[in-house]
C-alpha positions as CSV (number, residue, x, y, z in Angstrom):
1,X,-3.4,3.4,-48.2
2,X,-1.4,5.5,-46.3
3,X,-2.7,9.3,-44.9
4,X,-0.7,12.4,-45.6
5,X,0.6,13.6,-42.5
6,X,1.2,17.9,-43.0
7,X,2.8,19.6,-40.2
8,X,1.3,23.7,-40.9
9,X,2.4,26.6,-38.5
10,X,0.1,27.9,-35.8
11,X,-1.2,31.0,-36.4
12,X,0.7,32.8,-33.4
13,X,4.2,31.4,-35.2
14,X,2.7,32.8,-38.8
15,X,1.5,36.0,-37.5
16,X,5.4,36.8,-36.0
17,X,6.9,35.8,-39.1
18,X,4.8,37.9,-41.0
19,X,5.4,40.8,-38.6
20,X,9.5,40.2,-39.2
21,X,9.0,40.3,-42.6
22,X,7.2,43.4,-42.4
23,X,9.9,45.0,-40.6
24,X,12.7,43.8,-43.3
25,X,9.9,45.3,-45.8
26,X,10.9,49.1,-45.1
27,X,14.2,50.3,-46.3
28,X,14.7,52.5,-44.0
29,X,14.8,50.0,-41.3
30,X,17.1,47.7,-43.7
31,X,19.3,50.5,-43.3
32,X,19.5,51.0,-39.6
33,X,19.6,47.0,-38.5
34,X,22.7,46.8,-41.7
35,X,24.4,49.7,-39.2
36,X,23.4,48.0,-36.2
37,X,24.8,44.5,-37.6
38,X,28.2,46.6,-38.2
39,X,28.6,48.7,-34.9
40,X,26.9,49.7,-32.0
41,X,25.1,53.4,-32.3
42,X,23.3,56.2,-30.8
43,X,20.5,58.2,-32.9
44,X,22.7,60.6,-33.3
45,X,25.4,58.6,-34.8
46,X,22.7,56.9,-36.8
47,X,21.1,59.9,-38.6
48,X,24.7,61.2,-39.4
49,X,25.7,58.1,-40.9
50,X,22.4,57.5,-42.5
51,X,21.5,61.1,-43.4
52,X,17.8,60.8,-41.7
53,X,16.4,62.7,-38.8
54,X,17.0,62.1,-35.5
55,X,13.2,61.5,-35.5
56,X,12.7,59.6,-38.4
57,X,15.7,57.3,-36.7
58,X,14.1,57.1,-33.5
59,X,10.7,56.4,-35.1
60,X,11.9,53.2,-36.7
61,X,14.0,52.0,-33.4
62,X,10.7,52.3,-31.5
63,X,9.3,49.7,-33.7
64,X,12.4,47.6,-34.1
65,X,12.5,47.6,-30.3
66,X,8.8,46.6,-29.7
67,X,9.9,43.5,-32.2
68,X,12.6,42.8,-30.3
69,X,14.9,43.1,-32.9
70,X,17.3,46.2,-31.7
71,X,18.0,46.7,-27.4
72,X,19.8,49.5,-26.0
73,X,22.1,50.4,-23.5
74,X,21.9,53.8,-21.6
75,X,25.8,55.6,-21.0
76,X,24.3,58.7,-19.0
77,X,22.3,60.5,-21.5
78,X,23.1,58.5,-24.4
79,X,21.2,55.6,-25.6
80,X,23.4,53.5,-27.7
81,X,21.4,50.7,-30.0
82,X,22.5,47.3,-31.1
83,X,20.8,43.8,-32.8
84,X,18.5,41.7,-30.3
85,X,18.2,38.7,-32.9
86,X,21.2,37.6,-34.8
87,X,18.5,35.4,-36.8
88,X,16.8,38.2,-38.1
89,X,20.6,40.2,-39.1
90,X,21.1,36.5,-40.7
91,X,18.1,36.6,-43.3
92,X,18.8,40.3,-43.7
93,X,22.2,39.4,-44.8
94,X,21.1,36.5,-46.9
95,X,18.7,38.6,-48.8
96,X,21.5,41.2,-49.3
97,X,23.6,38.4,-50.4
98,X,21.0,37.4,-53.0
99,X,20.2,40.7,-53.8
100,X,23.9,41.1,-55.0
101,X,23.8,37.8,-57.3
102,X,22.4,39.3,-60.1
């Protein structure tokens, strides 16, 4: 008789997709990596765009960024944000494209 061989993730790989998910999990954040997957931006540009506060933008990059999932560049005082992980903007514009199915 022949033995089921299961591959199962590790528990460092589940506890990182959990944590993307997480991220995707917060509209707010759906918002600004949608923008980010369109254009490069700076807060400001981003709260405009987005009507949110400068802060409440610059809360949600500080997390983004400590995912890796947004970088920035600095142009003298200006920080302008863009996607770090094209996979991540991938499954966020599957699940838009799903979303839209019905």
């Amino acid at each position: 008789m022949e033995k089921d061989v299961h591959s199962f993730l590790s528990p460092d790989t589940l506890e990182k997709v959990s944590t993307i998910f997480k991220a995707l999990s917060d509209p707010t954040r759906i918002k600004i990596l949608y923008l980010l997957s369109e254009e490069e931006c700076s807060v400001t540009h981003m709260s405009e765009v987005l009507n949110l506060s400068q802060s409440a933008v610059s809360h949600q990059l500080s997390m983004l960024r400590n995912l890796r999932l947004v970088k920035y560049r600095r142009e003298a005082n200006t920080l302008y944000y863009s996607c770090d992980d094209g996979h991540v903007i991938s499954l966020l514009t599957q699940a838009i494209q799903h979303a839209k199915c019905d």
